[in-house]
C-alpha positions in Angstrom: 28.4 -109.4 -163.8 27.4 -105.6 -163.3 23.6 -105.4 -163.0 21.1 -102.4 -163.5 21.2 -100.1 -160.2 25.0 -101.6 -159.0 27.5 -99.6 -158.0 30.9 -99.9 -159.5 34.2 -99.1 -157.8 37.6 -98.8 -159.4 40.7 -99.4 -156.9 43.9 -98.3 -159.4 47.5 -98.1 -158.9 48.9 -96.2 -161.7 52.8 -96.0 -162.3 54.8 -92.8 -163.7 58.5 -92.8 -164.0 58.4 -95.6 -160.6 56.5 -93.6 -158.9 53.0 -95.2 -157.4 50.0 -93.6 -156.7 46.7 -94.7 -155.7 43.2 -93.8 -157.6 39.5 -95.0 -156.3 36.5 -94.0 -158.4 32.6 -95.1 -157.7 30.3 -94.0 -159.9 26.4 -96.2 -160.4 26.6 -98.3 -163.3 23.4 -97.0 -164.8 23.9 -93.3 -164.5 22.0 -92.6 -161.4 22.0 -92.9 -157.8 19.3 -94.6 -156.0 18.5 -92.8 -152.9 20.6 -94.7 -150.3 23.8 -94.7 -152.7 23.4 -91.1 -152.9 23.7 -90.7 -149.2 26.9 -92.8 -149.0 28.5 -91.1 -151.9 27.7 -87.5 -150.4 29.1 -88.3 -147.3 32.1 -89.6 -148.6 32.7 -86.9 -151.1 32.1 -84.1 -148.2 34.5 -86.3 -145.6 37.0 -86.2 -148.3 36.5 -82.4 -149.0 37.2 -81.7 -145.4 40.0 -83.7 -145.3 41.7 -82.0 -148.3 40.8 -78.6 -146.6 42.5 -79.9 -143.6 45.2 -81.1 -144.7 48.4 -78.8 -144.5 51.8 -79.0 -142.9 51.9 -79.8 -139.1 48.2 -81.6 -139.0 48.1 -85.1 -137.9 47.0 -88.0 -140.3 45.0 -89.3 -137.3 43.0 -85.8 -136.4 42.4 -85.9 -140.5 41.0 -89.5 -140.2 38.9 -88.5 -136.6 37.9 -85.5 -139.2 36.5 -87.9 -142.3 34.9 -90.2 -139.8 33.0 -87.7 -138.2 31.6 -85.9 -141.6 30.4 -89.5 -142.4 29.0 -91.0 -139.0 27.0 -86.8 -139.4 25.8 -87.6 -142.8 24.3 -91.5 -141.8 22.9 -89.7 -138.8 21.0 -87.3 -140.7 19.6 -89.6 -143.4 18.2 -92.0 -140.3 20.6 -94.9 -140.9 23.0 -94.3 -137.5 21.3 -92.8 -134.0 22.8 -91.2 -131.0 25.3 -88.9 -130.5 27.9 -88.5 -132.9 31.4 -87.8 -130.4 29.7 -91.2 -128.9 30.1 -93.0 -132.1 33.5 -92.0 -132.5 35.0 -92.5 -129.2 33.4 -96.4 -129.6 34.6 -96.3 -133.0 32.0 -97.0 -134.7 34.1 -95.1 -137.8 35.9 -98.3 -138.3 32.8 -100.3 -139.0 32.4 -98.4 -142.3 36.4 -97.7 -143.0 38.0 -100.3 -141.9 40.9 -99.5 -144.1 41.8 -96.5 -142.0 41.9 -93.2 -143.6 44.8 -93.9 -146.1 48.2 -94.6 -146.8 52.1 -92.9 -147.4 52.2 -93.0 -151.6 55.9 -93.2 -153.4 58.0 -95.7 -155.0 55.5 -98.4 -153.8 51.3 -98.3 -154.2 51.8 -98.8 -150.3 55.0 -97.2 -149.5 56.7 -98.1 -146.1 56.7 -96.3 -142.8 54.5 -95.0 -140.5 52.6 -97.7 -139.3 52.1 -97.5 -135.7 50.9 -100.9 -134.3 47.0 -101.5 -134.6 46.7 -97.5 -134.3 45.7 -96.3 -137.5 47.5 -96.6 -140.6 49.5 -93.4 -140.6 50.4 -91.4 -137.1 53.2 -88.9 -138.7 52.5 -85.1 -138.6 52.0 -84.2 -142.5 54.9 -82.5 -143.9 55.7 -80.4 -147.5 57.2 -83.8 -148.7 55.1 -86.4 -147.4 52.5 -87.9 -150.2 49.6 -89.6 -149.0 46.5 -91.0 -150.2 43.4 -90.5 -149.2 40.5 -93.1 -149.5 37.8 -92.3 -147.8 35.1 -95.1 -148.3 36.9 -97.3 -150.6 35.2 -100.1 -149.5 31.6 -99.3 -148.3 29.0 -101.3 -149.7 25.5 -100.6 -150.4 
């Protein structure tokens, strides 16, 4: 049952014409943020506004996922949660505590189309191309 003061979060796969995709929303059920749902969301908005900036032909998935994990380990820094130096955290990564899920995933003719998995490296190590579709979801399952 959602309560007063929960957050809600909405992990959808539409279809089109067999093509998948792959939509995440979070939004507080009441209306408004409390203070330390507001952090979260603000750093997972501006990771995933860098990431869109960033991503272009020729950059790799992984620098883009290094990119989102370091705009959120900066954010939980600065609002007192996380201490220490930030290029520390990710070369421990710590990232992976709060996205475990990796960064995203190749999108097509399946919600989690095939390819590019590299091992226990992170979930997509190809260079991004014109043609490649991707998802990105950034924070997808953070709790607060």
């Amino acid at each position: 049952m959602i309560k007063d003061g929960d957050m809600c979060l909405f992990d959808m796969g539409p279809e089109y014409n067999c093509y998948a995709s792959d939509v995440t929303t979070s939004f507080p059920a009441n209306g408004k943020f409390t203070e330390k749902q507001k952090v979260v969301y603000n750093a997972v908005l501006e990771a995933n506004q860098a990431v869109f900036k960033a991503a272009k032909p020729g950059v790799r998935w992984t620098d883009m996922h290094i990119l989102s994990e370091k705009v959120i380990l900066t954010h939980l820094k600065k609002a007192g949660l996380l201490t220490g130096d930030v290029d520390e955290m990710l070369s421990a990564r710590l990232g992976a505590v709060f996205m475990p899920h990796g960064l995203g995933h190749l999108i097509g003719l399946d919600v989690h189309d095939c390819g590019g998995y590299l091992g226990v490296q992170l979930t997509v190590g190809r260079r991004s191309e014109l043609v490649l579709c991707i998802s990105v979801l950034i924070g997808r399952h953070t709790t607060i």
